[in-house]
N, C-alpha and C positions, 0 to 999 in steps of 0.2 A: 424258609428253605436253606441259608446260605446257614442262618445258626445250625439248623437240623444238621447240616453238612460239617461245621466244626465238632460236634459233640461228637459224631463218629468218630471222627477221626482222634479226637482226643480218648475217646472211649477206647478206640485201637491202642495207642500209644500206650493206656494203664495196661489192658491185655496181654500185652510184649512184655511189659515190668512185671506181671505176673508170672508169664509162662518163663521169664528167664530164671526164675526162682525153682522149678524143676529141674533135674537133671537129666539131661540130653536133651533136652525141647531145643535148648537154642538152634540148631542148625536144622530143627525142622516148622521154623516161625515163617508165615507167609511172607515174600518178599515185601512187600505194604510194612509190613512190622519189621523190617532189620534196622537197625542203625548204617546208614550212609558209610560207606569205606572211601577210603581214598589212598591211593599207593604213594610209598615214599621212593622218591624217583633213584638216589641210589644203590637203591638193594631190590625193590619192585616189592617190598613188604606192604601188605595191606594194611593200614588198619582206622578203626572209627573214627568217623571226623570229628565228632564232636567231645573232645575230653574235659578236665577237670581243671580250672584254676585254684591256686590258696592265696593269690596277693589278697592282705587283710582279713579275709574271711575264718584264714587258721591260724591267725594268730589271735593265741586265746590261752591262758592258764591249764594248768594238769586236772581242774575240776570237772567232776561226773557233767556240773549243770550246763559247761561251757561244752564237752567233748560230747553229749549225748545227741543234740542236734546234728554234728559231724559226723558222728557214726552213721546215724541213717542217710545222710547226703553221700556219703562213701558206698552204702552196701544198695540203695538204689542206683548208683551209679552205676555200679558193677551187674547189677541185674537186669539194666537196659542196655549191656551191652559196652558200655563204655570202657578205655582202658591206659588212657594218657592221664596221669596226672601231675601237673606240672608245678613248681614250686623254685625257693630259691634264700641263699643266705641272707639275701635282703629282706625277705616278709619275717621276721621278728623268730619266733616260736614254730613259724607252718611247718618246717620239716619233721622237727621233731614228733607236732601231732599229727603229720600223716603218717610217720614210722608208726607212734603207739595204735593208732586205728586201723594199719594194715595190723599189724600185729594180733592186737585183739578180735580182730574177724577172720584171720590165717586166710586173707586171701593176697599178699605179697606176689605170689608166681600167677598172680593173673593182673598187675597193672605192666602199664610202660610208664617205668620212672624219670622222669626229666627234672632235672634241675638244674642249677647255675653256679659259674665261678665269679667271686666278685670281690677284687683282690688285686693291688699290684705285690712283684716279687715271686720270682718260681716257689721257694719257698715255705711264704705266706698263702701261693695256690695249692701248692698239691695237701696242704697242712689242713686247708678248706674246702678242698673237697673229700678228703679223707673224711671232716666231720660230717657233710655231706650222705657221707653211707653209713656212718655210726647213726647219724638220727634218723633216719630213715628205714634201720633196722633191712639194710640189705647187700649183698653181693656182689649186687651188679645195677647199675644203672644205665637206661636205654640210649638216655640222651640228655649229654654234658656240654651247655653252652657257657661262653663270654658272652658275663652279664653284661650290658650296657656296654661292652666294647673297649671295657676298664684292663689294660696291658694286655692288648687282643693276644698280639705276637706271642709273647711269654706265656700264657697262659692257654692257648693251641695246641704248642708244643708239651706240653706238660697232657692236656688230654688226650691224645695222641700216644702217649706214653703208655695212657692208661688202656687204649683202645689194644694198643699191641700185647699187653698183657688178659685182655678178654674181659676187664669190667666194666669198661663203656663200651657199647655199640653204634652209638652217633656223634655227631662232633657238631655243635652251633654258636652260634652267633647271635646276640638281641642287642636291641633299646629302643626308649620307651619314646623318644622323640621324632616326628617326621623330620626336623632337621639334622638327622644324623643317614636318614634313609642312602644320600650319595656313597657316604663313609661302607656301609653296610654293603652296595653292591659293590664299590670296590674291591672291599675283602673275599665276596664271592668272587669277582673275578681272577682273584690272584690267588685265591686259596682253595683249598679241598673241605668245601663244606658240604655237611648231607642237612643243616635245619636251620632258615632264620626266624628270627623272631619281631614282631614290630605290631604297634597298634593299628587299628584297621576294624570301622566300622563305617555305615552306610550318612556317617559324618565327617567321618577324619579316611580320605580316598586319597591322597597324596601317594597312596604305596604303588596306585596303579599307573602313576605317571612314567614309574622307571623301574620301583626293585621287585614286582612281579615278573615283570619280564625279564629282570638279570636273573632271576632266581630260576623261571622257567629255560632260559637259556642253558644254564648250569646244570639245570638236573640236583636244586634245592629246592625242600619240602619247605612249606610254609608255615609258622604258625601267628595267627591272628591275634591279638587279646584285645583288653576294651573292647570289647564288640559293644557293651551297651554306655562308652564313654561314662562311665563307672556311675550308672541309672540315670544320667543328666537325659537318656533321650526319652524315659519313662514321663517324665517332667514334660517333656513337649506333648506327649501324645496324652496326657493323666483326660480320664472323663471324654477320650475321645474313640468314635467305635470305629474299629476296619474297616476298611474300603469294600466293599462289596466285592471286588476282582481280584481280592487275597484270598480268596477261594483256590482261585487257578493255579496256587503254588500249595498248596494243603493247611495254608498259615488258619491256626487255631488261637492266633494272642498276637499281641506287641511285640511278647520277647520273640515268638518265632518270625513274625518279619525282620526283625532287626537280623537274628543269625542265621536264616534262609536270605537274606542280601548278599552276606558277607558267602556264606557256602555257594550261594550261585556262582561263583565268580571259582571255576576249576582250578585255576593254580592254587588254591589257598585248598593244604592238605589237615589242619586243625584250629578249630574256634576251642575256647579255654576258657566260659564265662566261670566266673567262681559266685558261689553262693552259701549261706549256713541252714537253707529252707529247702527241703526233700519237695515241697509245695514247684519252688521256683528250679529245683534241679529237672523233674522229672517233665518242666517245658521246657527247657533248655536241650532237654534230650528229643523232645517230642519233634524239635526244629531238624532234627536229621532221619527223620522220617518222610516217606510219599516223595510230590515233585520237586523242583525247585524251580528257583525265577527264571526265567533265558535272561538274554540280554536285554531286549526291547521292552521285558518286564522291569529289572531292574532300575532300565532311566527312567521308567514310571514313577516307580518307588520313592526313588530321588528327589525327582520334581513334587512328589505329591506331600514326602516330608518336609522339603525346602517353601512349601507355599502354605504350611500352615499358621 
């Protein structure tokens, strides 16, 4: 019964990646088939929770064998509805191969581009984010954080710059440490930030001690990454089957318990698992479908990871 119950709903899930591939269907998909929204608190823009990381996964060579995987993890992305994809000077090559694979698929006016300044020196910033939209092969980018917090001050201002001229629309903040998390709600609180960034999975919860709620204090969007503590939590659960009561939140796998954890928890406006497998994207996308956990499901979760 509970299997019969996941194949529906995974059965759904393909359904939705199919019907997104006609044109106009999308905004007449059953509610059951949307991808999850979530509003960015200072502008009240909706949009899919669930988008696209490239740490590691796009950093790869200009070759067909390495890009061809990518392409299809890109254009099913884009047919489930997805439209954040997040990237940054630090992951090697990724910018550049998400500019050629938007490029090649012409579908650029349908992502929200995020990336990173990581850089001290005004400078050496605005020098790196320029390159920023040359590899990216665009215009305008949605959302331009300080990487890791590296010359926050200087490098604000500098986006900020760009903001007043029209080619960034958000302004954020990350890093990749829970011990930098105080540092991070400070700058929320002294600063005009619309997005931060921090890792955050149903193993590393330190975020919920204090910078969820600076963040929701502030009216900053969140975005999560490591959601799967980069597969280390694959490893815990390998050869082992769902709990019978991951039914009650639509979970169809592993991967979508891990990021229905993380999405249960409202303030957190995007999860950014990255992957090179169309296999492993399109359940990653599958997780921003149907219920989600409450709370009391949630500590379940917790407990029943932490006791295996």
């Amino acid at each position: 019964m509970q299997n019969e119950y996941r194949r529906q709903v995974l059965k759904a899930g393909l359904a939705a990646a199919g019907a997104m591939m006609l044109p106009g269907l999308k905004t007449t998909l059953a509610d059951g088939n949307r991808q999850l929204m979530r509003a960015i608190p200072s502008s009240g823009e909706s949009i899919p929770a669930v988008g696209l990381g490239t740490s590691r996964t796009f950093d790869v060579n200009s070759s067909d064998s390495e890009l061809a995987p990518l392409r299809e993890v890109v254009r099913s992305f884009i047919e489930r509805g997805g439209t954040m994809v997040d990237s940054s000077p630090m992951y090697g090559r990724a910018e550049r191969v998400v500019g050629d694979l938007l490029t090649g698929l012409n579908v650029g006016d349908r992502i929200f581009f995020a990336t990173k300044v990581w850089t001290t020196g005004k400078s050496a910033g605005k020098a790196q984010m320029e390159d920023s939209f040359r590899l990216m092969a665009t215009d305008h980018i949605d959302l331009m954080q300080v990487h890791n917090l590296v010359d926050t001050r200087t490098q604000l201002a500098s986006i900020r710059d760009l903001v007043e001229q029209g080619r960034v629309r958000y302004v954020g903040i990350t890093h990749y440490t829970p011990g930098a998390f105080d540092d991070l709600a400070s700058w929320i609180a002294k600063e005009k930030i619309d997005y931060v960034q921090f890792p955050y999975s149903i193993a590393t919860r330190q975020a919920e001690q204090r910078l969820l709620s600076a963040a929701a204090d502030h009216g900053v969007a969140a975005i999560a990454h490591r959601n799967f503590e980069r597969g280390r939590l694959f490893g815990k659960v390998r050869g082992k089957a769902l709990p019978d009561w991951s039914v009650e939140f639509d979970c169809v796998s592993w991967g979508n318990f891990f990021l229905k954890y993380v999405l249960g928890e409202p303030r957190i406006t995007n999860v950014i698992p990255a992957t090179r497998k169309v296999k492993h994207l399109n359940d990653n996308m599958n997780a921003g479908l149907g219920r989600l956990p409450d709370p009391a499901m949630r500590r379940k979760m917790v407990a029943y990871i932490e006791n295996l």
